[in-house]
Structures are given as C-alpha cells and as structure tokens.
N, C-alpha and C positions, 0 to 999 in steps of 0.2 A: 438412586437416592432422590427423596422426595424433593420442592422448592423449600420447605421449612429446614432441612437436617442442613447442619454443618457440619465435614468431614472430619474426624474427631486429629486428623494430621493437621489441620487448617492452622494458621500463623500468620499475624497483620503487624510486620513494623514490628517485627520479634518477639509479641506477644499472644499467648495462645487462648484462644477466645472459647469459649463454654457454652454462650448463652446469643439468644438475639439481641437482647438488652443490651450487652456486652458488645456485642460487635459493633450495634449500631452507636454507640457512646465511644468508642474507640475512631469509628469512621469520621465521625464528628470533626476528632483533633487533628483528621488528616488535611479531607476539603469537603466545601459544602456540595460536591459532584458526585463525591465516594459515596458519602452522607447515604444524597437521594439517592441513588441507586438500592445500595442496601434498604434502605425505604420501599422504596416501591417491588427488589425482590422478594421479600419477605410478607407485603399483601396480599391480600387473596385474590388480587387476579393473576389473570394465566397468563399473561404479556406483558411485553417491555415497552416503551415508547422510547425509539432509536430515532436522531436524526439521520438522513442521508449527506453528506459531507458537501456537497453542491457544486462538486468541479464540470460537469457535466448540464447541470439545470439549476432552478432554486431549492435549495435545501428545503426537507420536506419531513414532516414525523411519520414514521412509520409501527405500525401494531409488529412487534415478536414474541411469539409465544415462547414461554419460558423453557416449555419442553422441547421445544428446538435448540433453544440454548444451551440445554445440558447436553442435547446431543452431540451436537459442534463440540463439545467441551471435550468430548469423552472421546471423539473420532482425533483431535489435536494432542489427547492423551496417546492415544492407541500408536499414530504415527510415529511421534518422536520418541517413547517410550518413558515419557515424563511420570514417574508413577509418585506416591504419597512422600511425602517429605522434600521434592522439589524445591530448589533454592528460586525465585522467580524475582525480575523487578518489573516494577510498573510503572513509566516515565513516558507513558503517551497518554492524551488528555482522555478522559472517562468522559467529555460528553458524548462523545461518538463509540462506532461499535467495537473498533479496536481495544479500545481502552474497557473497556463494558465488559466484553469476552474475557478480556485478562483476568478480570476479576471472579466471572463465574466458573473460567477455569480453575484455579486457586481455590473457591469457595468447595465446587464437587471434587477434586481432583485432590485433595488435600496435601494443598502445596505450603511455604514456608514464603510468602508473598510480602515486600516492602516495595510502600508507595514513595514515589517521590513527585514534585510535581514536574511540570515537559517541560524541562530547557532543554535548549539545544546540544547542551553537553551534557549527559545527565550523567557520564562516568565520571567525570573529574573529580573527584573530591570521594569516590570509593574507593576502600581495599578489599573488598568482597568478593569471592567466584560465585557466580549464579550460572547453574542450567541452564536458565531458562528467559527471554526477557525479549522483547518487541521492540522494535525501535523506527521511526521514519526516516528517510535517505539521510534527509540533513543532519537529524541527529547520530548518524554514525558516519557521516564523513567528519562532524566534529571530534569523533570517540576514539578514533583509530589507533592513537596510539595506548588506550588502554579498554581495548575491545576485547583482548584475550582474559581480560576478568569475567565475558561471558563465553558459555561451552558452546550453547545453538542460541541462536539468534533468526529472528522471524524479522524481513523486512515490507513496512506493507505503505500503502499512504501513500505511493507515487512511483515515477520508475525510475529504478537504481543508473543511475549513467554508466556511460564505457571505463570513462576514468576512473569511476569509483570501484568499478569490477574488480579494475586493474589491480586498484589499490589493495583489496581483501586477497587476492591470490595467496599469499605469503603466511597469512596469520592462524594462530590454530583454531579459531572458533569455526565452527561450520555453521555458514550466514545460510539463508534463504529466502527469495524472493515468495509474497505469498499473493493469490491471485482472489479476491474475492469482493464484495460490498453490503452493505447494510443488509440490502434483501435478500444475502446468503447467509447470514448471521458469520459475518468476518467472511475468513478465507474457506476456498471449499478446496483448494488444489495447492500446491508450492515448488517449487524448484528448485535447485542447489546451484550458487554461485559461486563454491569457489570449492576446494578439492577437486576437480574433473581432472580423470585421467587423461593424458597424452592430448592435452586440447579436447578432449570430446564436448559434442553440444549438450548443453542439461535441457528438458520440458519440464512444463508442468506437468505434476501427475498429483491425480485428486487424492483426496482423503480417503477412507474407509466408507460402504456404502453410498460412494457418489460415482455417475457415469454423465457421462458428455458425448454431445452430441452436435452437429451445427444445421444451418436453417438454408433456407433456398441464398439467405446473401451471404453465408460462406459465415454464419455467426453464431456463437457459441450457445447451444443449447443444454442447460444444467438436469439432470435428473436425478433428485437428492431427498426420497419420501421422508427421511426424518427433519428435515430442515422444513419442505416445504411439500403441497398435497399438490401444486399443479409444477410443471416442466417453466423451468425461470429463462426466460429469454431474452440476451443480451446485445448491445451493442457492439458488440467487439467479433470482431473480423481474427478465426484462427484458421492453423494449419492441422489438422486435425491428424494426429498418429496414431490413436486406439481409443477405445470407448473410458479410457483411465489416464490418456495423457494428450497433451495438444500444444503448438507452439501460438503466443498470442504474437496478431500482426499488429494490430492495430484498433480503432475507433472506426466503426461504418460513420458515422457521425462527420468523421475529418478526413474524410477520403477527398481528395482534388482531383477533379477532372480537367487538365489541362492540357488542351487541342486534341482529345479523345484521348491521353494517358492519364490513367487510372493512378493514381499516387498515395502510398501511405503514408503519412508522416514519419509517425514512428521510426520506417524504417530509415528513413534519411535522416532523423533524428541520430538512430544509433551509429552510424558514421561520422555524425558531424560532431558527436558524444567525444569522438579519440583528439577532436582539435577544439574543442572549445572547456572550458571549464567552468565560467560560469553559467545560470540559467539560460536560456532559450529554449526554442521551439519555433516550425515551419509550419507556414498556414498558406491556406490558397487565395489571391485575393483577383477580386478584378480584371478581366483584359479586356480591349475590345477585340484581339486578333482571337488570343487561345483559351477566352472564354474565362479560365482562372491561370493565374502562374504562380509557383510560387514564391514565397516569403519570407526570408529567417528575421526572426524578431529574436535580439540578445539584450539581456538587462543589464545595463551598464552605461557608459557611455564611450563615446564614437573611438574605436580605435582602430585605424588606415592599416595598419601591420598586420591586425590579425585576420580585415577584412582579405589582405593581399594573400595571407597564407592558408587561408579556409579556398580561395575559388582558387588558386593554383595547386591545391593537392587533394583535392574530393575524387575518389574512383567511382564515378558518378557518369552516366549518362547525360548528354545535354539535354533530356526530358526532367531530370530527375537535380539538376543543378540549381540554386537559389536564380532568382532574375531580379530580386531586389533585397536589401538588407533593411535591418530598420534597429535603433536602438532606441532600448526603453530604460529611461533611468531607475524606475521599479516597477515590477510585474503585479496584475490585481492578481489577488489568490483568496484562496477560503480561507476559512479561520484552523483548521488545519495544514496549512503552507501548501496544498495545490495550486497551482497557475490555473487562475480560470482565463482560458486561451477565446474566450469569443470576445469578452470582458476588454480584455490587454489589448487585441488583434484591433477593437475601435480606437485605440487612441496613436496608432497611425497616420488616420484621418487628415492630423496634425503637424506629422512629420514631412521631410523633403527625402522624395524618392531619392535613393542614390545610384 
C-alpha cells in the first residue's frame, strides 16, 4: 500500500473515512497531534520527524522514512495476527513514536481505531472489547480492573515492575512487554508476560524479518533492512539466546563498578521490584573506598519500616546490596513519565545520607 492509500477497512472514532480531506478534518476534532501527523503523512516527503523520548540523553528529532513505517506496521500486523477490521485504542500520546505507529498501523493495516487522549486510566469510562491497544506501565497498573475489555495488549515506555507482573498473571488478556525506540520505528521484538506455562521464563523474540546480534560490550546489535540500511547499535547489555530472541539485562550506560563488581541495575531493581511498590531505582554513586557503591533512590517520603524490611530480606550478595538509601519526594521524568535517572540521581546532593 502506497503513503497516499487509505485501507478501505480504515475507521477513526467509528467513522469510516473515504477521502484525505476526510480524514484530516476528522483528525482535527480529535487533537492538534493527530492533526499534524496526518499532515505531514500524507505530504510528499518520504519521512516522518519522530522525537526521541529523552530518558537516556536530550530529546532529539529524528528523520523516518515513511516506508519503514509501513514496514514495522505490517511485521506488528503479521505477529499478532491483527488483520482488517481490528478493534484498536489509541491512549498514548501521538507526539512520540509509540503513539505515531499506532496510527500507521490502523491507517495501512485497516483497523477500526478510536483515539482518546493519554490519561492514566484510559479504560475507565469504556464498555468496549478491543484487540488491540498500547498502553504505558502506569496506565495499566491504573486499568487492571478493566483490562479484560482488551484481548492483546502491547506494553512499551518503560519497564513493567515485579509487582505488576504479578498483578496480570490472572487476567485473560495476553499483555506483552515490547522492546524497541524511536530509531527502530517502535518495537522491533516483544515478550509475553503473563500466560507462561508451569513458571517458564519468556524472551524477547523479534518481529518478522529482524535478527539480532551483540557487540564486543555484550550489546545488543539490530539487523532490520526494512526498518533500517545500516545494523542499529544499542546501549543495552543482553543475554543473547538465538539470532531471533535475547534476554535484556540492562543499560551499559548504568552499569556500577563498585570495588571492581560489575553491577546492573536492572537487575537489582527487579528484586527489589517484589518489595517496594512505588517508583524507584539504584544508581552508583561516589566512594572513596569502592570507587562507586550503590544507591536506592525511592519517590516518596522517608518511611523507617519499609527501609527495615527491604535490607532484611533482599537475597542479595553483600556486593549487590544498597549502602545508602535516598528518598525523593518526586522523580524528574520526560514528558512521557520515564524517570530520567541522571536528572533525579543529582538532587541527592542535597539529601542526608542514611
């Protein structure tokens, strides 16, 4: 399908649109995000201008080719087997690529797509079953209790905690973690989090026409000729289990070296994930002994009980155990609700060690 055609199954907010005139007077009365989008898909250049979300660096515009985007669209088709007439919602913000994809898939994939805009609850107030629909951690630890109004579910925008895993076991949608960023056009891989048999561990395993690969620091190497013409090379530290699936460890980025142990957050994160509830994150700070040690930083404030019950029951190496705690009464984040942890991790500075 060319960037001009609209999938004749295509549907916006339950009305079936004919025309580009049509759709883009339609996008109008949804928001001025949808709008431009549709704007700038439907002119004669070949790309999109995607910001990068900026949890990692400062947010930054990026060139995507449109025909990459249909690709993506079609490989997220092929996977889930989301075929024309797809019930979809769309409740994450369109300035970024999650939101963006949503849209192109629905547009080539000839889905049956309502927008609404990104609260944090965006099921509340629906009686609707959807296929199909995206959502960020937060917005589906708020949804939980009417999460079975969607069938599959795509989680992306940050990573899903222990507790919340815990919380989906039970429910019939089949959730899934997706693995990807801007410069992938969305996700290029995903994971199933909840149906596993007998306990079994889930990977990512990519999409249709993508292979993976990793780099001399143990980091994830993309090879995806419809997405992209040169191998996309990442920051992230995986376990690598076939050229089609891989476990992610972490951030080369946030690795600690503390008294020469090598430390990844993440994974101390996902233990300390089954005792704490709300946000945090461990970072390495400072020593003069062991060079860095580290740090839990929890957004909230100080509470003695939980500090008491987090360092008397972590199955944790004393390499691998916090050395200082730090509470933050709010986390800096993007304007997508990532925690920018270098951002947060300075205003410490100001705290008293404990």
């Amino acid at each position: 399908m060319k960037n001009n055609q609209i999938h004749k199954s295509f549907s916006l907010n339950g009305k079936s649109i004919n025309s580009i005139n049509e759709l883009l007077a339609e996008s109008k009365l949804i928001s001025d995000s949808v709008h431009a989008f549709f704007y700038e898909w439907f002119s004669e250049k070949t790309y999109i201008l995607a910001s990068t979300s900026g949890s990692t660096g400062a947010p930054k515009a990026i060139e995507l080719a449109k025909a990459s985007m249909v690709a993506s669209a079609k490989a997220t088709g092929e996977y889930f087997d989301l075929k024309p007439g797809t019930t979809a919602l769309l409740c994450i913000s369109t300035d970024y690529i999650g939101g963006k994809m949503m849209l192109v898939r629905a547009l080539i994939l000839g889905w049956k797509l309502d927008v609404q805009a990104p609260v944090s609850n965006p099921l509340e107030h629906t009686n609707k079953i959807y296929d199909f629909a995206a959502l960020v951690p937060m917005q589906l630890h708020q949804s939980l209790t009417k999460i079975h109004y969607v069938k599959k579910l795509l989680v992306g925008g940050g990573v899903v905690s222990e507790s919340l895993i815990a919380a989906i076991q039970s429910v019939p949608t089949k959730i899934y973690a997706s693995y990807g960023m801007t410069e992938t056009v969305s996700h290029i891989a995903v994971k199933a989090l909840n149906h596993l048999r007998g306990g079994s561990v889930s990977y990512f395993k990519t999409l249709p026409n993508i292979k993976v690969s990793k780099d001399e620091r143990d980091c994830l190497v993309i090879q995806a000729p419809l997405l992209s013409k040169n191998p996309i090379i990442t920051n992230d530290v995986v376990h690598l289990i076939s050229e089609n699936s891989f476990e992610w460890l972490g951030r080369f980025d946030h690795v600690i070296n503390s008294g020469g142990i090598k430390i990844h957050p993440e994974a101390i994160e996902k233990v300390l994930g089954k005792l704490i509830e709300q946000r945090f994150f461990v970072a390495g700070i400072p020593d003069a002994v062991l060079g860095e040690k580290l740090a839990l930083l929890i957004e909230g404030t100080d509470d003695l009980s939980l500090e008491r019950k987090i360092m008397e029951n972590l199955p944790l190496s004393k390499y691998e155990r916090p050395k200082a705690i730090y509470w933050i009464p709010f986390f800096i984040e993007t304007q997508t609700k990532k925690i920018q942890r270098k951002e947060t991790l300075d205003l410490i500075d100001y705290k008293v060690n404990k």
